[in-house]
C-alpha positions in Angstrom: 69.7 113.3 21.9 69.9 110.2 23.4 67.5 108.4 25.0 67.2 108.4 29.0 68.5 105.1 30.5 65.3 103.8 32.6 66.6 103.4 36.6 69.3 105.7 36.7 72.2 105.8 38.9 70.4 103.6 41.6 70.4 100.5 39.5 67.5 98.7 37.7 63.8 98.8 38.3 63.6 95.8 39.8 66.8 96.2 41.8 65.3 99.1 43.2 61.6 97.5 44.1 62.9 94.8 45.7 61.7 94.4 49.2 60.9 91.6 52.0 59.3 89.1 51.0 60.3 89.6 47.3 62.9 86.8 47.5 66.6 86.4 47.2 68.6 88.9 44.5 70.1 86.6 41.9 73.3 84.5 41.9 75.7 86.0 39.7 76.1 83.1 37.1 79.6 80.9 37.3 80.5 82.3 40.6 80.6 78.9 42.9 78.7 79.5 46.6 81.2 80.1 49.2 82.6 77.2 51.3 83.3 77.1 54.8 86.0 75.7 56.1 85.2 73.8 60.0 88.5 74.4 62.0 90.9 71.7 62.6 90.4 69.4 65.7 93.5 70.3 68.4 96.0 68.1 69.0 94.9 67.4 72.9 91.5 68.5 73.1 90.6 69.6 76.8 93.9 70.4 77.9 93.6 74.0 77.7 89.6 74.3 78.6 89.8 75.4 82.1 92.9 78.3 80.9 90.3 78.9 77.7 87.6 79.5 79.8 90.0 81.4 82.8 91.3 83.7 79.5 87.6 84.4 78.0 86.1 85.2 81.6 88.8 88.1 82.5 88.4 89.6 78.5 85.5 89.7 80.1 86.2 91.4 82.8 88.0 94.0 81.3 86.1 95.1 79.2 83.6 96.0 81.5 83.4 99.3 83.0 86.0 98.8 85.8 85.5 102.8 87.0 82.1 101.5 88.1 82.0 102.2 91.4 79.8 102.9 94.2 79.7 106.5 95.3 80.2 107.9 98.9 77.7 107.5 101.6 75.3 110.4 103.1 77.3 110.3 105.9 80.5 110.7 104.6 79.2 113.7 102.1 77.5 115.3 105.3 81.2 114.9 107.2 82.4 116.3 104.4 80.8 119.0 104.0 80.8 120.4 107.3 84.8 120.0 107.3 84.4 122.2 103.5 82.0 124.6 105.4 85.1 125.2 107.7 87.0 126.2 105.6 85.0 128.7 103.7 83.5 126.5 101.2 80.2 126.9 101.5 77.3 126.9 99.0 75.2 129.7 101.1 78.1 131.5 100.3 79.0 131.0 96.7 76.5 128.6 95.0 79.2 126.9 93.1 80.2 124.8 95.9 76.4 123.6 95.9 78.3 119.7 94.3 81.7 119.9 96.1 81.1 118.2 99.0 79.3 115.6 96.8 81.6 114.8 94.4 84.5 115.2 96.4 83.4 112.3 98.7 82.5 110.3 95.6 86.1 110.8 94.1 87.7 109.7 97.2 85.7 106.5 97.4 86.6 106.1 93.4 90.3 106.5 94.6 90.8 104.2 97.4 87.9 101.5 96.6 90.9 99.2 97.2 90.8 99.8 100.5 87.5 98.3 100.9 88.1 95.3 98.0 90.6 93.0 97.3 91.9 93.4 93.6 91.5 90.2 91.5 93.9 87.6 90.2 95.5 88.0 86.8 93.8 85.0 85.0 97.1 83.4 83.6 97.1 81.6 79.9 99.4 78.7 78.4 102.7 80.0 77.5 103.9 78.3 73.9 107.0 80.3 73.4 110.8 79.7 74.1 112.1 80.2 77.3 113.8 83.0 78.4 112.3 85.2 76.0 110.8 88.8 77.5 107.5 90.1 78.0 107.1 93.7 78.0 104.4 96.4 78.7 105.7 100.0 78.6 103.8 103.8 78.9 101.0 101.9 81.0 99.1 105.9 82.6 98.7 105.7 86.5 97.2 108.2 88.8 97.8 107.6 92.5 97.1 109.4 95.9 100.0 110.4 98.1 99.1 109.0 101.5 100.2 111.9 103.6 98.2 115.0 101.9 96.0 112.5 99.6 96.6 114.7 96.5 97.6 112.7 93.4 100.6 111.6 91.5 100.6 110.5 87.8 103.0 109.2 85.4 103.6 105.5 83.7 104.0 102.5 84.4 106.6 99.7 82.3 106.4 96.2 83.4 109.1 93.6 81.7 108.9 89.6 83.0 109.9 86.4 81.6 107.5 83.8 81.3 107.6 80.0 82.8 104.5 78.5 81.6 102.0 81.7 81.9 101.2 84.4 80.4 98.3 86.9 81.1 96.7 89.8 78.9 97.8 92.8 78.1 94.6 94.5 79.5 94.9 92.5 83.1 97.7 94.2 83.7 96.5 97.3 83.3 93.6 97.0 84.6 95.8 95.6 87.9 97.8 98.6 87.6 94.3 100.7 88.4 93.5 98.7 91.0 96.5 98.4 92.7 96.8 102.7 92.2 93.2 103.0 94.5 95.1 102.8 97.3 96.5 105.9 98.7 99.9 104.9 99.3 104.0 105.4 98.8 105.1 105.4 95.1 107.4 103.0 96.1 104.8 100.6 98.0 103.1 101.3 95.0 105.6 99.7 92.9 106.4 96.7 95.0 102.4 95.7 95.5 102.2 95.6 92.2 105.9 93.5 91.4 104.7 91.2 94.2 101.1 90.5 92.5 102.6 89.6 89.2 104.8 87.2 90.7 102.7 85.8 92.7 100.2 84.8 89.7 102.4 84.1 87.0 105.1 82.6 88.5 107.4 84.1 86.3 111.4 83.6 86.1 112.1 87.1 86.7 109.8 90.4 86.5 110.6 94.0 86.7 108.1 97.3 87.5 109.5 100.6 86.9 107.1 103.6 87.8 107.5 107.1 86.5 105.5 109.9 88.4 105.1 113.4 89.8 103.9 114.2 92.6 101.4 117.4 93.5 102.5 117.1 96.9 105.9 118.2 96.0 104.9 120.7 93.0 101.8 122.4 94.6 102.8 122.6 98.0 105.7 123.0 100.4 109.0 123.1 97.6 106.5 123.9 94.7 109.2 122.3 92.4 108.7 119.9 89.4 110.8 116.5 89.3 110.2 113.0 88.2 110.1 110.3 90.7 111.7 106.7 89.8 111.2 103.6 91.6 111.7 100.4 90.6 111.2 97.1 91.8 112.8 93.1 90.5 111.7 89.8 91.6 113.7 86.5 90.5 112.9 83.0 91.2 115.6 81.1 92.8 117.4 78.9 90.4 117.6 75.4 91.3 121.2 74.1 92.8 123.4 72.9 90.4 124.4 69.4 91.0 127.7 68.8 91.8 130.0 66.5 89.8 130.8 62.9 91.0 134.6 62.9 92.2 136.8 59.4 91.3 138.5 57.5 93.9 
């Protein structure tokens, strides 16, 4: 029988002793220490510091909890729940409304905090591509209110432009897509506000917003029939006149 092998499967003795404070394991013999490499100096340093710094500020930005918001006041939960407690929703009557009126008013204020703040600039960055070429974002999830019976809509959102000289992130617009949606307001508002913003902070050549939703107000209540809704909205900058050719005498 052979003899036991001292250490086991977790290594060697003093492999497995080795705490703090015992030193550094040993440098496998031959194998050179590894060398790091500084980056290479740009070509025009401090051109792009103030787009560098734009761009880190709104990663930023998005990734921080943009659902944070404040919730609804006492005296909009006390409104609330009176107008609940005329309807028959009442927590003396079935204790499982004891939260509705609560968390109703909190969704609302979740829902149209755009009302009460203006939505931030898309942060732009340097554009190093070819002109004309296409920028796409498609299956982007929206949930808005319908501003006459302030029941939701949902669907997607595709956004296609063509870059000048900026470009923004991928999660800015998204993230402007929420904003812009906490607004109770026409699909079709819905799709132009959010057209107009991209223009106006890009400055793109062209950009297009195509929205995809249905709407509870027409499938849980008058109709009660399920359809997809499609608006669309373009924007193009003017092009500049062409000049016109000399003419000979």
């Amino acid at each position: 029988m052979s003899p036991r092998r001292r250490g086991g499967r977790g290594g060697s003795r003093g492999e497995r002793g080795r705490g703090p404070g015992t030193g550094p394991p040993r440098r496998e013999e031959g194998r050179a220490p590894t060398r790091i490499v500084p980056p290479a100096p740009r070509e025009h340093p401090g051109d792009d510091e103030p787009l560098i710094e734009d761009e880190i500020r709104a990663h930023r930005e998005i990734t921080a909890d943009a659902r944070a918001a404040s919730g609804a006041g006492a005296e909009a939960v006390a409104s609330l729940s009176a107008f609940l407690r005329s309807l028959g929703i009442d927590s003396r009557r079935d204790p499982e409304y004891t939260v509705t009126a609560q968390l109703t008013a909190d969704f609302l204020a979740e829902r149209t905090a755009a009302l009460r703040r203006e939505p931030g600039p898309l942060r732009p960055s340097r554009y190093r591509g070819s002109p004309g070429e296409t920028v796409r974002l498609e299956r982007i999830p929206v949930y808005g209110m319908c501003p006459h019976h302030l029941v939701p809509y949902f669907g997607s959102v595709s956004v296609s432009y063509v870059p000048t000289d900026r470009i923004c992130g991928i999660g800015a617009i998204a993230r402007l897509v929420r904003e812009i949606s906490c607004v109770p307001r026409l699909q079709e508002s819905f799709t132009q506000a959010l057209a107009d913003a991209i223009e106006r902070d890009l400055e793109p050549a062209s950009v297009e917003v195509t929205v995809r939703a249905r709407h509870l107000c027409l499938e849980m209540r008058g109709v009660e029939q399920k359809a997809l809704f499609v608006t669309e909205a373009r924007r193009r900058r003017p092009e500049p006149p062409k000049a016109k050719p000399e003419t000979r005498r």
